[in-house]
C-alpha positions as CSV (number, residue, x, y, z in Angstrom):
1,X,17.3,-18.0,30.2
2,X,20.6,-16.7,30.3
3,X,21.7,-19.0,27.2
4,X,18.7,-17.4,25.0
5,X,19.5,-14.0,26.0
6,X,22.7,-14.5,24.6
7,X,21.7,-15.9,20.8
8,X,21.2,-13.2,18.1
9,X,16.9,-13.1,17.8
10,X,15.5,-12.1,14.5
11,X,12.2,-10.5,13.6
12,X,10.3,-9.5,10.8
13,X,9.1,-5.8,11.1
14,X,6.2,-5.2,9.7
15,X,6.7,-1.5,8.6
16,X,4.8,1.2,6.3
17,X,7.8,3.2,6.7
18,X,6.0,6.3,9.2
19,X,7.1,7.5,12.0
20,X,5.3,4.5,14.2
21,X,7.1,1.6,12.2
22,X,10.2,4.0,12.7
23,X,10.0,4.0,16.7
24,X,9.1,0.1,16.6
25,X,11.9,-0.7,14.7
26,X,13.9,1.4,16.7
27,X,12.9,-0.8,20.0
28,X,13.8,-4.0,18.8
29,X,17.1,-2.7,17.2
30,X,17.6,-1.4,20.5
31,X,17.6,-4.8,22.1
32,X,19.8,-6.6,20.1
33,X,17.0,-8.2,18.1
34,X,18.3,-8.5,14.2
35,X,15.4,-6.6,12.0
36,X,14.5,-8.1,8.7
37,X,12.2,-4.7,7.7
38,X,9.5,-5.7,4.9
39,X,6.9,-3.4,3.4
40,X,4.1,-4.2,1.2
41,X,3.5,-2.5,-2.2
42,X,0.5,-2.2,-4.0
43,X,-1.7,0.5,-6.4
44,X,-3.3,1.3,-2.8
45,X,0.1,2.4,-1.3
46,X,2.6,4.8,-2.4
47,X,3.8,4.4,-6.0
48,X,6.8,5.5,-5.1
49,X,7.9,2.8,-3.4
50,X,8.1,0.8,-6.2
51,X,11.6,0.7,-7.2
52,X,14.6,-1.5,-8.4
53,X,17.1,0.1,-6.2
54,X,17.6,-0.9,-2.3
55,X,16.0,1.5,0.1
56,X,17.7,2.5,3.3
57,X,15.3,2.2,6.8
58,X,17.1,3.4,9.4
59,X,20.2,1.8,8.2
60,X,18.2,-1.7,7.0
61,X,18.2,-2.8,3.7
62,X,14.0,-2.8,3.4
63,X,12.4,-5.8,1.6
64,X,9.7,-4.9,-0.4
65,X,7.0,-6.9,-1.8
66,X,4.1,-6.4,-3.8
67,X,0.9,-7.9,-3.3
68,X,-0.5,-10.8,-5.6
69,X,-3.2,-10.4,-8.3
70,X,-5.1,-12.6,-5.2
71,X,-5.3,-9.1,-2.9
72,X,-8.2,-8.1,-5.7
73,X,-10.0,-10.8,-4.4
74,X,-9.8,-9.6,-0.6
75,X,-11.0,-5.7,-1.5
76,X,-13.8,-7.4,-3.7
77,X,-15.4,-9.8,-0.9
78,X,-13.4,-9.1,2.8
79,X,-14.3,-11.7,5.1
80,X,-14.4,-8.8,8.2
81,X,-15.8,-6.1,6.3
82,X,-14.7,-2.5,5.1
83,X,-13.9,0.5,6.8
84,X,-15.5,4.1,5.6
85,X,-14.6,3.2,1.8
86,X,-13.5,0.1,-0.3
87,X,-10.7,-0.6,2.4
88,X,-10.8,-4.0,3.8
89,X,-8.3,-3.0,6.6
90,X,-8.7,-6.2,8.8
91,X,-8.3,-8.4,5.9
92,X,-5.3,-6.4,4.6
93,X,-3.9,-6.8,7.8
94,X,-4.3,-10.7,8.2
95,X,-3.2,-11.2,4.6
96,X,0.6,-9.1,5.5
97,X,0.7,-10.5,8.6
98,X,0.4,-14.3,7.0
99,X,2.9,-13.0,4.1
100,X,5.2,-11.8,6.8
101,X,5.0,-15.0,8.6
102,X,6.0,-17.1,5.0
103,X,9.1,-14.9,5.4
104,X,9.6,-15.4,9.2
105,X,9.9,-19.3,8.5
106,X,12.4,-19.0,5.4
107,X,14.5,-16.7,7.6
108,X,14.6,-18.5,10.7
109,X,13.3,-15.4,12.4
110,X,11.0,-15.9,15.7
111,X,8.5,-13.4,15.8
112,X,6.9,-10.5,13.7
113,X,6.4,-7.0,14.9
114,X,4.6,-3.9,13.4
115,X,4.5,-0.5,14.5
116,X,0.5,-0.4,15.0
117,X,-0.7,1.7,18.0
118,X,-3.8,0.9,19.6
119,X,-7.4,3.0,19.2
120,X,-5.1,4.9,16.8
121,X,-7.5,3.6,14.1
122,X,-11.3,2.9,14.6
123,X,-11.8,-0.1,12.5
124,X,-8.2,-2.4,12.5
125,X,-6.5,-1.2,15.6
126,X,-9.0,-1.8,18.7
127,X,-7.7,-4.6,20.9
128,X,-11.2,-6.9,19.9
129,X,-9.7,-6.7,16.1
130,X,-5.9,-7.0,17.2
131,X,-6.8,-10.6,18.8
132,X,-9.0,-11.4,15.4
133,X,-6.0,-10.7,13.8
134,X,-3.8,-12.8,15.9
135,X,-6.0,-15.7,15.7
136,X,-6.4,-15.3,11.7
137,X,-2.6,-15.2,11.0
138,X,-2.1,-18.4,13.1
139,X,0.5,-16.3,15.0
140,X,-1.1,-15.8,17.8
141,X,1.5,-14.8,20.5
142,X,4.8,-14.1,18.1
143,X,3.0,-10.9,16.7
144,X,4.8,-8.2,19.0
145,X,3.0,-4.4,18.8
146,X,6.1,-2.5,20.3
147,X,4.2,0.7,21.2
148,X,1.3,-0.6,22.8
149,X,2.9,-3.9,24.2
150,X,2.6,-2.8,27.8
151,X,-1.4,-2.4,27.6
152,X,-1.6,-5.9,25.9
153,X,-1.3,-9.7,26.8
154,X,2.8,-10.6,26.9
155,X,3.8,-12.0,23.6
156,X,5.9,-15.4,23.2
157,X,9.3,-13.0,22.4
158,X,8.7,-11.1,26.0
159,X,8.2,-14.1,27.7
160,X,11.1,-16.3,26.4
161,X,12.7,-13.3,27.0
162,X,14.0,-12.3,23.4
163,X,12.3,-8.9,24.6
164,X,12.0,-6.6,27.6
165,X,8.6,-5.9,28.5
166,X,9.8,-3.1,30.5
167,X,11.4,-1.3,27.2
168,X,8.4,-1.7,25.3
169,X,5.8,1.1,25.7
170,X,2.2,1.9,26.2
171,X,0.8,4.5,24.1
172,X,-3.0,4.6,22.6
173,X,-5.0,7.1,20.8
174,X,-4.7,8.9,17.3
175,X,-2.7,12.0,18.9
176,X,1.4,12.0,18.2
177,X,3.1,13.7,20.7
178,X,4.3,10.7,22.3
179,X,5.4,9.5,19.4
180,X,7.5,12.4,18.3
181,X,9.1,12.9,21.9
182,X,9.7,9.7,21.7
183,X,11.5,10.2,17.9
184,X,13.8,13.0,19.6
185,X,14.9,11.2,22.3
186,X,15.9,8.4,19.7
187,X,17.6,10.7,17.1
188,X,14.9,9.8,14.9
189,X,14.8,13.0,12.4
190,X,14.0,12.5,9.0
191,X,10.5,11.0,9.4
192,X,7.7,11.4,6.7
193,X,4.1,13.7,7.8
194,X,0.9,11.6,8.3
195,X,-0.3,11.5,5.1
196,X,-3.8,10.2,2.8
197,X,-2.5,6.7,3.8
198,X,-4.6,3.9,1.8
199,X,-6.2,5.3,-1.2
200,X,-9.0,2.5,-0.7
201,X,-10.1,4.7,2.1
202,X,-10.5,8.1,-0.5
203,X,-14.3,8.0,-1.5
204,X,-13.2,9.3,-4.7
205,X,-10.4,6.8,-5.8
206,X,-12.8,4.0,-4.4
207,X,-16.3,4.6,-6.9
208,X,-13.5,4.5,-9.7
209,X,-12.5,0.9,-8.4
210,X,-16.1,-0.1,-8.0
211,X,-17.2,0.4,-11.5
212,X,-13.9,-1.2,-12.5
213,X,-14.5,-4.2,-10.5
214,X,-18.0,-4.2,-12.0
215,X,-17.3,-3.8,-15.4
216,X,-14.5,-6.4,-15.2
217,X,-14.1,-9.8,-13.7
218,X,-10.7,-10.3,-14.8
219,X,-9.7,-6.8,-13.2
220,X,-6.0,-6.8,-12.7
221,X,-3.4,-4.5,-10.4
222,X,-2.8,-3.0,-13.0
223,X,-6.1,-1.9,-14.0
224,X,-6.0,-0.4,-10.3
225,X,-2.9,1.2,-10.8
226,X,-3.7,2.8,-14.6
227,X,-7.4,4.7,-12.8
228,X,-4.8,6.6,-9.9
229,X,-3.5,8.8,-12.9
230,X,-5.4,11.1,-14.7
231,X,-9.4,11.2,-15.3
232,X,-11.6,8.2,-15.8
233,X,-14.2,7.6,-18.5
234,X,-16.1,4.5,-20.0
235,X,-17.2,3.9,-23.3
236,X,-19.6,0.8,-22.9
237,X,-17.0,-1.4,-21.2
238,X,-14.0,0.6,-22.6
239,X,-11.7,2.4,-19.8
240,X,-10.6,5.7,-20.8
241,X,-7.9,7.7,-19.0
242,X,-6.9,11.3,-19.6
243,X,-3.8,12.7,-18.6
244,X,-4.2,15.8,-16.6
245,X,-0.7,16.8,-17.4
246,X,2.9,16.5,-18.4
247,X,4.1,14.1,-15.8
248,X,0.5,12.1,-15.6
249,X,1.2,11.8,-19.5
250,X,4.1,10.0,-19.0
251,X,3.0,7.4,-16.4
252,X,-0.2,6.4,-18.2
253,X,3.1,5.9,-21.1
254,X,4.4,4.0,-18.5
255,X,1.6,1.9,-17.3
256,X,-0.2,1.5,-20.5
257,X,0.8,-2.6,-21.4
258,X,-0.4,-4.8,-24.4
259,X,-3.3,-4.2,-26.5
260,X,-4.1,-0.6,-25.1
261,X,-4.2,2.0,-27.5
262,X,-2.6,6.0,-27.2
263,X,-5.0,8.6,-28.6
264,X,-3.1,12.0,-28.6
265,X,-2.9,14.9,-31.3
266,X,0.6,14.9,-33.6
267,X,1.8,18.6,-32.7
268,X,0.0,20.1,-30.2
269,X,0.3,19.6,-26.4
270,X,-2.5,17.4,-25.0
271,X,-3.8,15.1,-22.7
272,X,-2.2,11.6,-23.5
273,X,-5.5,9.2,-23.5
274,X,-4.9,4.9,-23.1
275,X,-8.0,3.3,-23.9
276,X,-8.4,0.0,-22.1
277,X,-10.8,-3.2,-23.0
278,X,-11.2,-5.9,-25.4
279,X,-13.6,-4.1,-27.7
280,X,-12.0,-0.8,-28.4
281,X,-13.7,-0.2,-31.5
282,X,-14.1,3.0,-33.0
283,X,-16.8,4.7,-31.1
284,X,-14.0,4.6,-28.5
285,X,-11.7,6.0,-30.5
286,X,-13.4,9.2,-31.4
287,X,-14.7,9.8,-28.1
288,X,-10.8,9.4,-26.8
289,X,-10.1,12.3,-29.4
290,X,-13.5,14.5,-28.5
291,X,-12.2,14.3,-24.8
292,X,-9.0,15.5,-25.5
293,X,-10.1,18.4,-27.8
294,X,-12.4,18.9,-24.6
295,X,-9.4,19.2,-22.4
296,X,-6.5,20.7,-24.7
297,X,-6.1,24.1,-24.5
298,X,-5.9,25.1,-28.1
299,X,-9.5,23.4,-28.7
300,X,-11.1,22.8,-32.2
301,X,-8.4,20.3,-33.8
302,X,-8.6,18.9,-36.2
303,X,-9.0,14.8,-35.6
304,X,-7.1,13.9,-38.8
305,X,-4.2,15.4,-36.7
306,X,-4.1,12.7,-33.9
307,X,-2.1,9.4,-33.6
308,X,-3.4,6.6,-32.2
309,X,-1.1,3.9,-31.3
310,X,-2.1,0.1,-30.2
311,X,0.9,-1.5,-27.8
312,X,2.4,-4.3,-29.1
């Protein structure tokens, strides 16, 4: 025992980059366990987070990795079910947990933690679904829950002793006060407010996906992302998306990718429109510029004044 208390144990942490994942991360670090932090990315998550540029947790450089085309299949049929909305959060949770291990094996680490708290969430985080999970993943026993460990069976880290039990904590429940005591004792500071979380879970954001799931097989992240930003219309099978403003304008600019076509008027500011599908024919066309007449504040344009741009 004495000889694997000595070794340098790494672990995968599992983190969303909240205050939870914070404290977790913070308890491992604490006992000399080497932290590989990884987050997933997706059109569900922050955008935000998408960047070239290493980001800093808590001193680590944080590996992020965006999920497949494949996670389109998951939110279309989950084999557990959905929550309140579109958001398959058992599913989600097995299929980052399965990543994580992929990245456990190439890094020779020997367990994967996450900074889950239990009952904190109705559907994903009861003890019944944490085992389900465990069993799914194929990592039963080396996936360590850091601030609910001590109300759960003893992982195969706090057993070989890679981890004290004793450190780990026992909290349950959707209130934070234990969790933010907990932060100040630690020097933890600069944490981030509980925010919308998953936008598969916003009822709003989740008919939008539906109807593009529906109207397309071959739905990409993309597609997913592209429907976030601005306001969503369909001609026939044709996605339409109006900027709501200056900085929405310049994202669907950003997003918009081969074969989409930019409606927008030559001299007047207006809602940037991308029109999406592989029939944009002109029907489309003019009812991209009648919606941005609609929405432009200096109405009654002219049409001969727009530009309409296909991607190359």
């Amino acid at each position: 025992m004495v000889e694997l208390l000595s070794m340098k144990t790494k672990a995968i942490g599992l983190v969303s980059g909240g205050l939870d994942s914070m404290i977790a991360t913070k308890l491992m670090i604490d006992q000399g366990i080497e932290v590989i932090p990884v987050k997933f990315t997706s059109p569900f998550f922050h955008s935000e987070d998408i960047k070239k540029e290493p980001i800093d947790f808590l001193g680590l450089k944080l590996r992020l990795i965006q999920v497949g085309e494949e996670y389109l299949s998951i939110i279309r049929n989950p084999e557990f079910g959905y929550g309140a909305g579109l958001n398959p959060c058992v599913d989600c949770k097995i299929y980052m947990l399965k990543e994580a291990g992929k990245i456990m094996k190439e890094t020779g680490a020997s367990f994967v933690f996450t900074g889950e708290v239990l009952n904190q969430r109705p559907f994903s985080q009861k003890k019944i679904f944490f085992e389900l999970v465990n069993r799914e993943t194929l990592l039963k026993g080396r996936i360590l829950r850091p601030l609910s460990a001590q109300l759960l069976e003893p992982t195969e880290p706090e057993l070989a002793g890679f981890v004290d039990r004793s450190k780990l904590l026992a909290i349950s429940g959707r209130r934070r006060m234990q969790q933010v005591a907990i932060a100040e004792k630690m020097g933890i500071k600069d944490y981030p407010q509980p925010a919308g979380g998953c936008l598969l879970t916003d009822k709003i954001y989740a008919e939008k996906l539906k109807k593009l799931l529906n109207y397309w097989d071959e739905c990409t992240l993309n597609d997913a992302e592209i429907i976030k930003h601005g306001r969503v219309f369909w001609a026939g099978d044709v996605l339409l998306v109006v900027g709501r403003n200056k900085e929405e304008n310049e994202l669907l600019r950003t997003i918009a990718k081969k074969n989409d076509i930019i409606v927008q008027l030559k001299s007047v500011p207006c809602p940037l429109t991308v029109l999406r599908g592989k029939n944009i024919d002109n029907s489309a066309i003019e009812y991209a510029k009648d919606l941005i007449v609609y929405y432009t504040k200096r109405a009654g344009r002219d049409k001969s004044e727009f530009s309409v741009e296909k991607i190359q």
